[in-house]
mmJSON file of the N, C-alpha and C atoms, coordinates in Angstrom:
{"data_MODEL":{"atom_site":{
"group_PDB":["ATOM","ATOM","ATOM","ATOM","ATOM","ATOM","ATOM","ATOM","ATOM","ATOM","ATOM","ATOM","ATOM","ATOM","ATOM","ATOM","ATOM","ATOM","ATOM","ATOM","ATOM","ATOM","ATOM","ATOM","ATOM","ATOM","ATOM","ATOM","ATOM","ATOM","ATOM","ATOM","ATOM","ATOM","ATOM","ATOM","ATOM","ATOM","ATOM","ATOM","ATOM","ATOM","ATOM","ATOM","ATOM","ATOM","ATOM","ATOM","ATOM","ATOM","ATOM","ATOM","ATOM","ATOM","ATOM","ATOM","ATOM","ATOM","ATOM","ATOM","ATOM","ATOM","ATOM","ATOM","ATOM","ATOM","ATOM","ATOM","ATOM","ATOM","ATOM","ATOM","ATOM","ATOM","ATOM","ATOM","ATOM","ATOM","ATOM","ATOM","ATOM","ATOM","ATOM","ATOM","ATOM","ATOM","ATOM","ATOM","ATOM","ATOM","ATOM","ATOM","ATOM","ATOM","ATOM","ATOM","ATOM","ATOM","ATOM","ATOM","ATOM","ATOM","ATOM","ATOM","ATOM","ATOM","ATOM","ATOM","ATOM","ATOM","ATOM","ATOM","ATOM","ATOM","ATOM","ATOM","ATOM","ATOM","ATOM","ATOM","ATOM","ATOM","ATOM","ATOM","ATOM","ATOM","ATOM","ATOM","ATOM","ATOM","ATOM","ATOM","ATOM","ATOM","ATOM","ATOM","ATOM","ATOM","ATOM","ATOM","ATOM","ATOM","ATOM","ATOM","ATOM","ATOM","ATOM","ATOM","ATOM","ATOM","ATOM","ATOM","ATOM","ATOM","ATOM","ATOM","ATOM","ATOM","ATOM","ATOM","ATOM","ATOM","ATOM","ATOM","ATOM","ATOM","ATOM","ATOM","ATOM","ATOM","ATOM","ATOM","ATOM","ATOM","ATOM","ATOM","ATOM","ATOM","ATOM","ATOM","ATOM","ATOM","ATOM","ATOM","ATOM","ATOM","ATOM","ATOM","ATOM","ATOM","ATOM","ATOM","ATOM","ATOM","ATOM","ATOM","ATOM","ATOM","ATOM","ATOM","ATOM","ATOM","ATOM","ATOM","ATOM","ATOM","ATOM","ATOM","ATOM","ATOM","ATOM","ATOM","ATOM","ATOM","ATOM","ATOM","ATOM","ATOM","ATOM","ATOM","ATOM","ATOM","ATOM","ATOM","ATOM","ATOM","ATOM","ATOM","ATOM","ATOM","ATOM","ATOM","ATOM","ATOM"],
"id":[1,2,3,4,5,6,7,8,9,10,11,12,13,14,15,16,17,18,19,20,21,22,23,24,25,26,27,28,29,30,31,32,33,34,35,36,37,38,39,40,41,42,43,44,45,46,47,48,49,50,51,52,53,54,55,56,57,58,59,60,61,62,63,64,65,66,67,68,69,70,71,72,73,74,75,76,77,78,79,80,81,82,83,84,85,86,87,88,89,90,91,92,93,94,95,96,97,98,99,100,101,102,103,104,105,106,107,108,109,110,111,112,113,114,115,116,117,118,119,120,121,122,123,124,125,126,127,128,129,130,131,132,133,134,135,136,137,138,139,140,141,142,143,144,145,146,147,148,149,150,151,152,153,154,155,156,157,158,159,160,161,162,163,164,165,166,167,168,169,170,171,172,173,174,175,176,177,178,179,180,181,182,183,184,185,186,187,188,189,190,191,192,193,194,195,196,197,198,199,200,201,202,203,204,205,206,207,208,209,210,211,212,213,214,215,216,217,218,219,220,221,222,223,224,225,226,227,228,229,230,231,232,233,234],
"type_symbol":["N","C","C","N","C","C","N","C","C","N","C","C","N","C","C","N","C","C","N","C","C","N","C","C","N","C","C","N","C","C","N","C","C","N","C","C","N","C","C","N","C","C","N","C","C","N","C","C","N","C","C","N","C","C","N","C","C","N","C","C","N","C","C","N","C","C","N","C","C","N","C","C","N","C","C","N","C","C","N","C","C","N","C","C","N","C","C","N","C","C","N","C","C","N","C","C","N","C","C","N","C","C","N","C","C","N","C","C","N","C","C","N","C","C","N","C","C","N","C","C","N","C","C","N","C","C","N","C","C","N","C","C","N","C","C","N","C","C","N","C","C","N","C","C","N","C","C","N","C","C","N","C","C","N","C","C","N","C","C","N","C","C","N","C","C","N","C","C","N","C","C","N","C","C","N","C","C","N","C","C","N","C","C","N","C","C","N","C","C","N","C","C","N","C","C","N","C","C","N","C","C","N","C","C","N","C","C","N","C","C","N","C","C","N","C","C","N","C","C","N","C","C","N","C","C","N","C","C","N","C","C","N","C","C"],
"label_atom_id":["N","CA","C","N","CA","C","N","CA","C","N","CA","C","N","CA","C","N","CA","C","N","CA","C","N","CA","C","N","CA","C","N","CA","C","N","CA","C","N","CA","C","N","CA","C","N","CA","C","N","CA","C","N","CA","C","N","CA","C","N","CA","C","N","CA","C","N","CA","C","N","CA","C","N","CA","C","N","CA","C","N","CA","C","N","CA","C","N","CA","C","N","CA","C","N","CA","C","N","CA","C","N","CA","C","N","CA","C","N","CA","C","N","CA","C","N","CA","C","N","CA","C","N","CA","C","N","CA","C","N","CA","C","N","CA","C","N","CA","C","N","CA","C","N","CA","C","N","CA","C","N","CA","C","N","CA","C","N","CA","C","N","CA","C","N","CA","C","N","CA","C","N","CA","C","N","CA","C","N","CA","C","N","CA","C","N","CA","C","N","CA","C","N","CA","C","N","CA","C","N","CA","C","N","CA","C","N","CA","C","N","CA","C","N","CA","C","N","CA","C","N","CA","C","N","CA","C","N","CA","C","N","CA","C","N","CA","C","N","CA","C","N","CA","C","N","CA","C","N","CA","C","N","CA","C","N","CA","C","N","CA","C","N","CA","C","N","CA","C","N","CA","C"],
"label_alt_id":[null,null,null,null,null,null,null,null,null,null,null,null,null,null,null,null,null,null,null,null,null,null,null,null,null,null,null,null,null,null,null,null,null,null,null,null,null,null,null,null,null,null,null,null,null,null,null,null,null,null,null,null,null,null,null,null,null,null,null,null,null,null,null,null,null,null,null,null,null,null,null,null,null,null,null,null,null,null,null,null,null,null,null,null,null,null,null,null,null,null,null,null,null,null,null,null,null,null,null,null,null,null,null,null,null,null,null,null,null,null,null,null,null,null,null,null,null,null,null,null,null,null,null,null,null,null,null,null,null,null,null,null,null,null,null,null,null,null,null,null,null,null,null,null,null,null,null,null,null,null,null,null,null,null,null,null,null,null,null,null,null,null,null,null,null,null,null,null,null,null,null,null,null,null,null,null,null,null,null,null,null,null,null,null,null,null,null,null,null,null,null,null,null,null,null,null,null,null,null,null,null,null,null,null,null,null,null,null,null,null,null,null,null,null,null,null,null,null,null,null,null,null,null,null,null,null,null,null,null,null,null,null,null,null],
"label_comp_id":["UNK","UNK","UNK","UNK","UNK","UNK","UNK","UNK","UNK","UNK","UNK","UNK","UNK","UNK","UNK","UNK","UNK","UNK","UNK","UNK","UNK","UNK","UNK","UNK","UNK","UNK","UNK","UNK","UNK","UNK","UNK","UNK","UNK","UNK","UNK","UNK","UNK","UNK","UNK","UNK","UNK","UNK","UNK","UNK","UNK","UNK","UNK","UNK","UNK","UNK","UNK","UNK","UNK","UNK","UNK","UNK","UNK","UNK","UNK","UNK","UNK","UNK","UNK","UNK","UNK","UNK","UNK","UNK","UNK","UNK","UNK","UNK","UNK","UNK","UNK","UNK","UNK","UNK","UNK","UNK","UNK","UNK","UNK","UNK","UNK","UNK","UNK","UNK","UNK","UNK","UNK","UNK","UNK","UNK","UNK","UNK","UNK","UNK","UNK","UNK","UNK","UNK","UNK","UNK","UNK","UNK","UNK","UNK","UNK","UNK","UNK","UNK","UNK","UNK","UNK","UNK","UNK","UNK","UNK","UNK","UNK","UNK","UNK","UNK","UNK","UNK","UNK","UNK","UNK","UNK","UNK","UNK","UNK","UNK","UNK","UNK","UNK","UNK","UNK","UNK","UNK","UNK","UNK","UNK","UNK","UNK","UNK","UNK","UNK","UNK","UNK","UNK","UNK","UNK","UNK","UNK","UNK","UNK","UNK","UNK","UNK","UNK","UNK","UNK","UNK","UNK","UNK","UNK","UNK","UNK","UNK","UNK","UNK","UNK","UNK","UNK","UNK","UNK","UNK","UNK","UNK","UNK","UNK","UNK","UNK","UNK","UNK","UNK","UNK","UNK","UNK","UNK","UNK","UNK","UNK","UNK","UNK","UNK","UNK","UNK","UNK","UNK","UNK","UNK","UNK","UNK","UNK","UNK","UNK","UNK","UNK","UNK","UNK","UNK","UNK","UNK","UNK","UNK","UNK","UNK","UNK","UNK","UNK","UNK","UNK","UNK","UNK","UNK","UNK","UNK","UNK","UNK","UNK","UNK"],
"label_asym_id":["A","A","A","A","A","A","A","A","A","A","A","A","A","A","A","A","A","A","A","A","A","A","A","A","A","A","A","A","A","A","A","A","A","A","A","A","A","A","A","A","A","A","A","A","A","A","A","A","A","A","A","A","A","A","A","A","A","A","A","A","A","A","A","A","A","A","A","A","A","A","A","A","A","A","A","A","A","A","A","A","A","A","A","A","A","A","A","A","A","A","A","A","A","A","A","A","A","A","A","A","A","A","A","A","A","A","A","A","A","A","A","A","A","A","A","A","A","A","A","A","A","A","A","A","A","A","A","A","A","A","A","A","A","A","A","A","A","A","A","A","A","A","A","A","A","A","A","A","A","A","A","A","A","A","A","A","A","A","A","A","A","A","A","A","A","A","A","A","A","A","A","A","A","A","A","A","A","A","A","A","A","A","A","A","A","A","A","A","A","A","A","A","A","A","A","A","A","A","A","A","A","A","A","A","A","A","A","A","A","A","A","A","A","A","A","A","A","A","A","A","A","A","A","A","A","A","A","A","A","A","A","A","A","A"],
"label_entity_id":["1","1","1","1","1","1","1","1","1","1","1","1","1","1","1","1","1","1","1","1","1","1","1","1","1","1","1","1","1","1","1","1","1","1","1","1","1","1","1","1","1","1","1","1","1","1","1","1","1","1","1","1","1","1","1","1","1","1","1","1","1","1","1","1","1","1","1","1","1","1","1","1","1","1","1","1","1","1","1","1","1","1","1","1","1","1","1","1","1","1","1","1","1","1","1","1","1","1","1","1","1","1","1","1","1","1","1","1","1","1","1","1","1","1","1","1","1","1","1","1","1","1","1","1","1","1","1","1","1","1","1","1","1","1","1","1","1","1","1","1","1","1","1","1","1","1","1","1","1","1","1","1","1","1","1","1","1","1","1","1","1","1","1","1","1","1","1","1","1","1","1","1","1","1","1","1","1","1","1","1","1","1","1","1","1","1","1","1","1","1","1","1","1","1","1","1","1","1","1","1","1","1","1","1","1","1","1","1","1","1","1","1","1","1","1","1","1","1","1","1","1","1","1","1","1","1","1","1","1","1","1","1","1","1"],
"label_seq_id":[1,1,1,2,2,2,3,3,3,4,4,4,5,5,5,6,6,6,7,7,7,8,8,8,9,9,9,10,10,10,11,11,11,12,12,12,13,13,13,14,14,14,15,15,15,16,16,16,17,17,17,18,18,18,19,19,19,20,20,20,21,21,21,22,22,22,23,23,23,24,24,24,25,25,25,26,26,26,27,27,27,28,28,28,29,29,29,30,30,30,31,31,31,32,32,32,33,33,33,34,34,34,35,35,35,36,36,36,37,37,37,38,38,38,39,39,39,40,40,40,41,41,41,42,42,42,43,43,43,44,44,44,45,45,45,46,46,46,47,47,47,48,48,48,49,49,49,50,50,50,51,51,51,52,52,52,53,53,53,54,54,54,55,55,55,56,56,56,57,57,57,58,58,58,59,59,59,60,60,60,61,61,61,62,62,62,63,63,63,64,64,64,65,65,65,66,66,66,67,67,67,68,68,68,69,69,69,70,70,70,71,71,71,72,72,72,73,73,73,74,74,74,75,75,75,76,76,76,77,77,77,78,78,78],
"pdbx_PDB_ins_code":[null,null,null,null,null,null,null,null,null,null,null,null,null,null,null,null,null,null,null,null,null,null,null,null,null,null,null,null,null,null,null,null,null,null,null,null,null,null,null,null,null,null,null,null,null,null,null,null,null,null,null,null,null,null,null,null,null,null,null,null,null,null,null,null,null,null,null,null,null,null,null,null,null,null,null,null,null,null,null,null,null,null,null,null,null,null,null,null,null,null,null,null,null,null,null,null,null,null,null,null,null,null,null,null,null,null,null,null,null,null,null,null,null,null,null,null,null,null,null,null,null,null,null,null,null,null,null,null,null,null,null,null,null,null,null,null,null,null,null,null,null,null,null,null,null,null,null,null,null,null,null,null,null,null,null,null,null,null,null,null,null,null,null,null,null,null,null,null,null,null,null,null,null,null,null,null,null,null,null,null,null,null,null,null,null,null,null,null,null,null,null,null,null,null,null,null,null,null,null,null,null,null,null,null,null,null,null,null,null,null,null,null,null,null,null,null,null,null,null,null,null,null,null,null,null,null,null,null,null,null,null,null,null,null],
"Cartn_x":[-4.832,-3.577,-3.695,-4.736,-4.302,-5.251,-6.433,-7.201,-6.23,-5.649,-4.22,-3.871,-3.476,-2.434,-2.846,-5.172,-5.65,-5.888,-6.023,-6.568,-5.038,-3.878,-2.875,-2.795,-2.936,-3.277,-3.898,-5.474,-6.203,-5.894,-5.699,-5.284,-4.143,-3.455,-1.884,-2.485,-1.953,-2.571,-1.405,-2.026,-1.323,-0.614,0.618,1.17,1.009,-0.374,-1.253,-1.697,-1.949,-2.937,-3.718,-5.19,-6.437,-7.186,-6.87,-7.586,-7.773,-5.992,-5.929,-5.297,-4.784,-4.93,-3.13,-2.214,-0.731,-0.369,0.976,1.513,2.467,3.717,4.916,4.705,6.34,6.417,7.953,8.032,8.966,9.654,11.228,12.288,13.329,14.738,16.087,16.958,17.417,18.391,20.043,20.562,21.866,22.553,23.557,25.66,25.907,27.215,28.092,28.059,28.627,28.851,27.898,26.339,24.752,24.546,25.165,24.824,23.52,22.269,20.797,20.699,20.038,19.742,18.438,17.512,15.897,15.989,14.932,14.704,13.215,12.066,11.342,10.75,10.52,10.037,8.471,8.683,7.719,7.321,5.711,5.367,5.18,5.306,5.528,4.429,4.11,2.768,2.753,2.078,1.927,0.619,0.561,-0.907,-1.454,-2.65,-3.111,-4.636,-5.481,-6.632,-7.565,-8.458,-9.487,-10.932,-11.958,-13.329,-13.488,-13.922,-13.945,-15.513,-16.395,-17.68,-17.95,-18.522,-19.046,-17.897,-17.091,-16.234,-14.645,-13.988,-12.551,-11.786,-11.214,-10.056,-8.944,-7.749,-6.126,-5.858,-5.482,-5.448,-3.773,-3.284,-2.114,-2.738,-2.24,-2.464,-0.957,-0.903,0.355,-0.108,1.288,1.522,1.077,1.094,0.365,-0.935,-1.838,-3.304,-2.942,-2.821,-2.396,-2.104,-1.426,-1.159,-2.063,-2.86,-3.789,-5.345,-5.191,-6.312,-7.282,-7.161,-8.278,-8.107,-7.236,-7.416,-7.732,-8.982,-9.835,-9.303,-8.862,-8.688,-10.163,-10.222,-11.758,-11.408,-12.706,-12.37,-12.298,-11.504,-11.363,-12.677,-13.248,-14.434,-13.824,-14.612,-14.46,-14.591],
"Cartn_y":[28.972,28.245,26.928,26.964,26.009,24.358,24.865,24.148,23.43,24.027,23.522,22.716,22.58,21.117,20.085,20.485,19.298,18.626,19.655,18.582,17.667,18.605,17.827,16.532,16.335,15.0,14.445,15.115,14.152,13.342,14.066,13.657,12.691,12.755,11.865,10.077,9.283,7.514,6.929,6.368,5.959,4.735,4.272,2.763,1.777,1.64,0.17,-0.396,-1.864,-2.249,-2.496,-2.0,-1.543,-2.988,-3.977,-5.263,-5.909,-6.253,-6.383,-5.958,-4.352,-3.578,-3.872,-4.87,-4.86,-3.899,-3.045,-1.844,-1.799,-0.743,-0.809,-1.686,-2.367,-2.8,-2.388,-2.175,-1.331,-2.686,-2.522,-3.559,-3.345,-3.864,-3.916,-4.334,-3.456,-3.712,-4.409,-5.631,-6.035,-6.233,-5.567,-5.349,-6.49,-6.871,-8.081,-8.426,-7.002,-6.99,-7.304,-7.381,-7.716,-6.317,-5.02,-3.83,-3.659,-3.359,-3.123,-1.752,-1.249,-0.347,0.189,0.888,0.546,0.969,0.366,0.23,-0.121,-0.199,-0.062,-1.106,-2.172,-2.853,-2.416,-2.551,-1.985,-3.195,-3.374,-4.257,-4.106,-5.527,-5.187,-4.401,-3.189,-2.541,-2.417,-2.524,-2.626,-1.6,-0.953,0.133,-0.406,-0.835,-1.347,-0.946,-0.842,-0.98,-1.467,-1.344,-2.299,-1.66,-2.801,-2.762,-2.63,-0.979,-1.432,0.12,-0.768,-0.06,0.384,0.079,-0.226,0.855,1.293,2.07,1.675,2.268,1.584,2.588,2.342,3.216,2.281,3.321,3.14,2.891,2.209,2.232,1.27,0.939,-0.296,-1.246,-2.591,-3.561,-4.373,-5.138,-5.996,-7.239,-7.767,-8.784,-10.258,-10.333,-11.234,-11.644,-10.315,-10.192,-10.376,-10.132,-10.459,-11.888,-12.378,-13.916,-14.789,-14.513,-15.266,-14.806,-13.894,-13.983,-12.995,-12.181,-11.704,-9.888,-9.723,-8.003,-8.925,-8.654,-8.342,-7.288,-7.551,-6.287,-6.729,-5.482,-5.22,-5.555,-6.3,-6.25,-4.972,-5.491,-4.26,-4.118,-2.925,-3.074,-3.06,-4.075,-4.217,-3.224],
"Cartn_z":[5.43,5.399,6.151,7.413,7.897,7.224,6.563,5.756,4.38,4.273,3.082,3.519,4.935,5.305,5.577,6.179,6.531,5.221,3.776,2.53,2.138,2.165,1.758,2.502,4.067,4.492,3.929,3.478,3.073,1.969,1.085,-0.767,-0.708,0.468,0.116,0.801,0.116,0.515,1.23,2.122,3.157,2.38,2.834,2.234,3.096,2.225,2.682,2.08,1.924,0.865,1.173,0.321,0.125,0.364,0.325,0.618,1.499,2.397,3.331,4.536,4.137,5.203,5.886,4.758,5.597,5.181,5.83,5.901,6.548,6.73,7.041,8.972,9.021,10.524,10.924,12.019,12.188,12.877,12.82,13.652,13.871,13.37,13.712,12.275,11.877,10.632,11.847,11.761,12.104,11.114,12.462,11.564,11.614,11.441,11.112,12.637,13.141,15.114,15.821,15.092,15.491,16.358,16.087,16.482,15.771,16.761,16.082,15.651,14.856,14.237,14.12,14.149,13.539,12.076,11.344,10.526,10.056,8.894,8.44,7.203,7.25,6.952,5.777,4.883,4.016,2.841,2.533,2.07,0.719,0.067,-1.426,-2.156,-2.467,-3.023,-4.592,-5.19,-6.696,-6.746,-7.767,-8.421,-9.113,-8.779,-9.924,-10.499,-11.489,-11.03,-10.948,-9.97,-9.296,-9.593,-9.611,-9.62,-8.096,-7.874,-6.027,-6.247,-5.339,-5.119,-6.62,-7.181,-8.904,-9.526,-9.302,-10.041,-10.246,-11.323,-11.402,-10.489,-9.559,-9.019,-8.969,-9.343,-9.252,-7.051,-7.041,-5.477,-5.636,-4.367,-3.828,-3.102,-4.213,-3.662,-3.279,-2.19,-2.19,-2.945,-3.055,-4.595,-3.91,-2.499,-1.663,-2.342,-2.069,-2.577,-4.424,-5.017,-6.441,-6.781,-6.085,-6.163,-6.072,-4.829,-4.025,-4.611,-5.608,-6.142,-5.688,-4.661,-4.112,-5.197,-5.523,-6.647,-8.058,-8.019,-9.343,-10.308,-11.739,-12.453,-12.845,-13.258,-14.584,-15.502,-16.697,-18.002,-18.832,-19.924,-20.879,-21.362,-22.02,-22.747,-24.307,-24.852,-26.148,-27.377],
"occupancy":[1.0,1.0,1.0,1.0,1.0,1.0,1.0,1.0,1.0,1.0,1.0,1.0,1.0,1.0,1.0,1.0,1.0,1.0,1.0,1.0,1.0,1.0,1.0,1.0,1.0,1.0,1.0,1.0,1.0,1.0,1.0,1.0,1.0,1.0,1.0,1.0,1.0,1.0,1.0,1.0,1.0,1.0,1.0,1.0,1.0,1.0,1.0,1.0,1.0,1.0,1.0,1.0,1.0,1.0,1.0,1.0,1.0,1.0,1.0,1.0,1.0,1.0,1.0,1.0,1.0,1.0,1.0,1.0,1.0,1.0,1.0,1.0,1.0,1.0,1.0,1.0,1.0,1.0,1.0,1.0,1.0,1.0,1.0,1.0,1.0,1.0,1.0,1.0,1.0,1.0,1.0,1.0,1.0,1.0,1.0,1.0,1.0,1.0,1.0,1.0,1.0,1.0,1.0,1.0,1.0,1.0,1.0,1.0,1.0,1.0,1.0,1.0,1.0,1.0,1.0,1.0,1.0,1.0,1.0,1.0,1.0,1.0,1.0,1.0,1.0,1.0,1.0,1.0,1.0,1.0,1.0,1.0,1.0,1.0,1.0,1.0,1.0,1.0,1.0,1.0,1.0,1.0,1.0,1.0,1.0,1.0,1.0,1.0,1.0,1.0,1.0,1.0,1.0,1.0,1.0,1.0,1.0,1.0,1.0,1.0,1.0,1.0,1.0,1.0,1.0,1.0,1.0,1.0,1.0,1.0,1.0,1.0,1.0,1.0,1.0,1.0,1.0,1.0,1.0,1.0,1.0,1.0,1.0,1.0,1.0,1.0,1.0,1.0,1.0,1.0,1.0,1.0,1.0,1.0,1.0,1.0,1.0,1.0,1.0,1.0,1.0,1.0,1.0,1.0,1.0,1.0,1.0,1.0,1.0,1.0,1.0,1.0,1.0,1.0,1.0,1.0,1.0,1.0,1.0,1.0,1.0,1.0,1.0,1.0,1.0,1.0,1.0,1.0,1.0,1.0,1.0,1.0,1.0,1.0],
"B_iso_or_equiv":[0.0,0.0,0.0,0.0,0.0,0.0,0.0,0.0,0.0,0.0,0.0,0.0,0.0,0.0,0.0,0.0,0.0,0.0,0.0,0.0,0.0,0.0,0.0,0.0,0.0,0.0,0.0,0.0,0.0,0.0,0.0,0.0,0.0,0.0,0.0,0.0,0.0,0.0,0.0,0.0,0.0,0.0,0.0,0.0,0.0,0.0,0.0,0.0,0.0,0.0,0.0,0.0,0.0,0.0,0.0,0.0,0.0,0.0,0.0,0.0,0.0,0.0,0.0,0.0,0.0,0.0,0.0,0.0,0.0,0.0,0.0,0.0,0.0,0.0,0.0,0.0,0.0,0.0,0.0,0.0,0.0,0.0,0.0,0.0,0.0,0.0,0.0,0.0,0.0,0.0,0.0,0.0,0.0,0.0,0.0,0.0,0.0,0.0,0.0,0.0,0.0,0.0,0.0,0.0,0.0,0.0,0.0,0.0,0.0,0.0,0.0,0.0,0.0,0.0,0.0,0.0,0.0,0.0,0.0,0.0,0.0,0.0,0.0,0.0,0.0,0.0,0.0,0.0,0.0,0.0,0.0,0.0,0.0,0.0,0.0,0.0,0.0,0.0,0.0,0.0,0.0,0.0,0.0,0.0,0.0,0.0,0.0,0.0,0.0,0.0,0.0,0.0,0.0,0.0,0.0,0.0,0.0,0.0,0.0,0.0,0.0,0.0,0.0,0.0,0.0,0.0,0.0,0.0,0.0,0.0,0.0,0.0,0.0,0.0,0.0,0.0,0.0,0.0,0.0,0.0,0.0,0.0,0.0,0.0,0.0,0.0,0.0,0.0,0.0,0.0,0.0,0.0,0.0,0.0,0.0,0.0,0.0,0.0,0.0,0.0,0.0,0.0,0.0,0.0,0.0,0.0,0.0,0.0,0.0,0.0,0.0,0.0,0.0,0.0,0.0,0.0,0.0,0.0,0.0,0.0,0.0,0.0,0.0,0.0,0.0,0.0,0.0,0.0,0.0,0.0,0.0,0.0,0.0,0.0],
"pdbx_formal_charge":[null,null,null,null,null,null,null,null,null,null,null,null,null,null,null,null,null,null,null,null,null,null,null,null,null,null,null,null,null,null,null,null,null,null,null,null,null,null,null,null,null,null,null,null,null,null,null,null,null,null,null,null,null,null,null,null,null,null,null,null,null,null,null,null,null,null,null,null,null,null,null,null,null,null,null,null,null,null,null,null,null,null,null,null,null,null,null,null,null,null,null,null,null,null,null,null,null,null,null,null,null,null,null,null,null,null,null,null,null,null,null,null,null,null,null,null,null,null,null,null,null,null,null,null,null,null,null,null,null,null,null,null,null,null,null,null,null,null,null,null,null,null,null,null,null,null,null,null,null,null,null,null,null,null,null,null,null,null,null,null,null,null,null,null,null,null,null,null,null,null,null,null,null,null,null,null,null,null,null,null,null,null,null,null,null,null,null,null,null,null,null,null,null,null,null,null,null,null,null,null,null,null,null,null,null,null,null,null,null,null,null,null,null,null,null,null,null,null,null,null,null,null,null,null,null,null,null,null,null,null,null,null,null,null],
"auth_seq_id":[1,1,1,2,2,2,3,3,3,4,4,4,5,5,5,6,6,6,7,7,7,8,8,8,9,9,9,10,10,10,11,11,11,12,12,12,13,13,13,14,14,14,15,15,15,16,16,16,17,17,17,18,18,18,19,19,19,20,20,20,21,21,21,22,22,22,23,23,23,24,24,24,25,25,25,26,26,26,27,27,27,28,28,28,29,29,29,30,30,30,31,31,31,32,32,32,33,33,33,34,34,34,35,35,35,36,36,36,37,37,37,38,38,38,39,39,39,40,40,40,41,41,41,42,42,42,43,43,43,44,44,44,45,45,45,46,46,46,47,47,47,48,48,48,49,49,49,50,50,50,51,51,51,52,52,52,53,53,53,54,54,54,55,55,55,56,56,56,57,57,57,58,58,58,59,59,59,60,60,60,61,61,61,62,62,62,63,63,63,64,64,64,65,65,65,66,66,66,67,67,67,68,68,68,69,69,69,70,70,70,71,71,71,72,72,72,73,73,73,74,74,74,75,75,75,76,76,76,77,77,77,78,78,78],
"auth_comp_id":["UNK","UNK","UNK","UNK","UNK","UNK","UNK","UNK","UNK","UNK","UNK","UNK","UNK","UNK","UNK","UNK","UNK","UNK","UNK","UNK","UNK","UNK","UNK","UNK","UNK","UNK","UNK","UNK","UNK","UNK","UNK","UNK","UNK","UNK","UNK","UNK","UNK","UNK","UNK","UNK","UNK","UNK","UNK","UNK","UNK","UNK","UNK","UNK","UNK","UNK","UNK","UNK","UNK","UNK","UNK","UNK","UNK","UNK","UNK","UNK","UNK","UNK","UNK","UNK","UNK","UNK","UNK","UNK","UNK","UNK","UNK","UNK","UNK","UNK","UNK","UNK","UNK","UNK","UNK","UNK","UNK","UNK","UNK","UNK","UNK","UNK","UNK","UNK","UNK","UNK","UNK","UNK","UNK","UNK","UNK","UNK","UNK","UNK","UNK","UNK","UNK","UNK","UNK","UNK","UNK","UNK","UNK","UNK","UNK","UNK","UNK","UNK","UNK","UNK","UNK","UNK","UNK","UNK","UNK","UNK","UNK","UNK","UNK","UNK","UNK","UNK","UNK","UNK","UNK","UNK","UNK","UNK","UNK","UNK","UNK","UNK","UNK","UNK","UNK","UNK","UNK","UNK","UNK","UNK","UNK","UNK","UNK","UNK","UNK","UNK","UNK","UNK","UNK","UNK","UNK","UNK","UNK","UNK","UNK","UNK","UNK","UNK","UNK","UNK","UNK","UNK","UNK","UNK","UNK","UNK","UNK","UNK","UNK","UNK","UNK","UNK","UNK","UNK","UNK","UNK","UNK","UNK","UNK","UNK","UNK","UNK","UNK","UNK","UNK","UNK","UNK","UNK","UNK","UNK","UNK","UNK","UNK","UNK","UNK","UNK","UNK","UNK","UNK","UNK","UNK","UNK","UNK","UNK","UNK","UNK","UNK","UNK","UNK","UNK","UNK","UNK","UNK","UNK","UNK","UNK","UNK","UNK","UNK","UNK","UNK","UNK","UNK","UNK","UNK","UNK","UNK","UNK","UNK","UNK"],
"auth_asym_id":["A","A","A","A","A","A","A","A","A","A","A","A","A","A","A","A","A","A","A","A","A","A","A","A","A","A","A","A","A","A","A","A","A","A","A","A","A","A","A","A","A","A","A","A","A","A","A","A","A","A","A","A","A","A","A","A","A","A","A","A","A","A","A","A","A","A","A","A","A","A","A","A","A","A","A","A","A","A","A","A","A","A","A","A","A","A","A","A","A","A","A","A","A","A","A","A","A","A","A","A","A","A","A","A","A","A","A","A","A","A","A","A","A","A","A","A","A","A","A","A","A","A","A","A","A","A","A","A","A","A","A","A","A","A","A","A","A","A","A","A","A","A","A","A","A","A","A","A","A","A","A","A","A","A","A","A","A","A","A","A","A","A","A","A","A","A","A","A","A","A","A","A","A","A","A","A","A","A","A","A","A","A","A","A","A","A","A","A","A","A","A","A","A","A","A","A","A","A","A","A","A","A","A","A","A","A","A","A","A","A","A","A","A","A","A","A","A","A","A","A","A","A","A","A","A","A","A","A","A","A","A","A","A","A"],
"auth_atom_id":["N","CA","C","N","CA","C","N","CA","C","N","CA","C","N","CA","C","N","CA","C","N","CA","C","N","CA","C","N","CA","C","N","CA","C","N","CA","C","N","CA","C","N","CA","C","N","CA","C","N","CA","C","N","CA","C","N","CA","C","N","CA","C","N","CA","C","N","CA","C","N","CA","C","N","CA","C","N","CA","C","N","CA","C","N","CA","C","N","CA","C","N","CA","C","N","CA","C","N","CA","C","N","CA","C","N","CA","C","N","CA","C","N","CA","C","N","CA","C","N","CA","C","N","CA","C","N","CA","C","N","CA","C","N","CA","C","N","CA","C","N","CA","C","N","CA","C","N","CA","C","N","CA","C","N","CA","C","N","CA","C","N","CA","C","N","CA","C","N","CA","C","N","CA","C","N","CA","C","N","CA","C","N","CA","C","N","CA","C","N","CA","C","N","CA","C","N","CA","C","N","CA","C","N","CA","C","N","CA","C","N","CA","C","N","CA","C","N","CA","C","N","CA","C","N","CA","C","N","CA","C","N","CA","C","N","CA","C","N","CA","C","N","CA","C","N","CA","C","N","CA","C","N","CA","C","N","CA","C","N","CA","C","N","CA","C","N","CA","C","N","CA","C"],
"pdbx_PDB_model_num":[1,1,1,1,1,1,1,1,1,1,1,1,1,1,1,1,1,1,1,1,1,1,1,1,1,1,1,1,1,1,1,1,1,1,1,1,1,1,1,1,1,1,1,1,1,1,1,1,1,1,1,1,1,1,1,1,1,1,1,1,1,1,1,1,1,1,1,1,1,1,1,1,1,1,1,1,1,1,1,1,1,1,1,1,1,1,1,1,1,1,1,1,1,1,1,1,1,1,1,1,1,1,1,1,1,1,1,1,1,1,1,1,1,1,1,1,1,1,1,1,1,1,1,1,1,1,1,1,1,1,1,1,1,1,1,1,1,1,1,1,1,1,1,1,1,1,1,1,1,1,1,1,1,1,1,1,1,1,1,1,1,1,1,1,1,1,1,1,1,1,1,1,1,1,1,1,1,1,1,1,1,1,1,1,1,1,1,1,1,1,1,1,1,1,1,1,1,1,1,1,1,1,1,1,1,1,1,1,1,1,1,1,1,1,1,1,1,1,1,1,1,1,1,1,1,1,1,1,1,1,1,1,1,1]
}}}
């Protein structure tokens, strides 16, 4: 049983992107009254897939890295 919970950690992906590594930041949601709140800050992630170590894997990239060029899709094969 207790080997169950270390694979379920394992198998589940953290929300990060795989390129450059941004990921949630934690802060202050404000009221009208500027009463703080916390809150969770989470970065834009998209699935996409990538040519990463000679193979295609589905991974999250943010749309940062997408813009700027650095997530490579693969070509289709003809």
């Amino acid at each position: 049983m207790a080997n169950e919970k270390v694979f379920a950690i394992i198998k589940t992906m953290s929300y990060k992107c795989t390129i450059c590594g941004k990921g949630p930041v934690a802060g202050n949601s404000y009221s009208h009254s500027h009463k703080a709140t916390k809150r969770i800050f989470k970065p834009n992630l998209q699935k996409q897939k990538l040519l990463l170590k000679g193979s295609i894997q589905s991974v999250l990239v943010c749309t940062n890295c997408i813009k700027s060029g650095k997530a490579h899709r693969p070509l289709k094969a003809a």
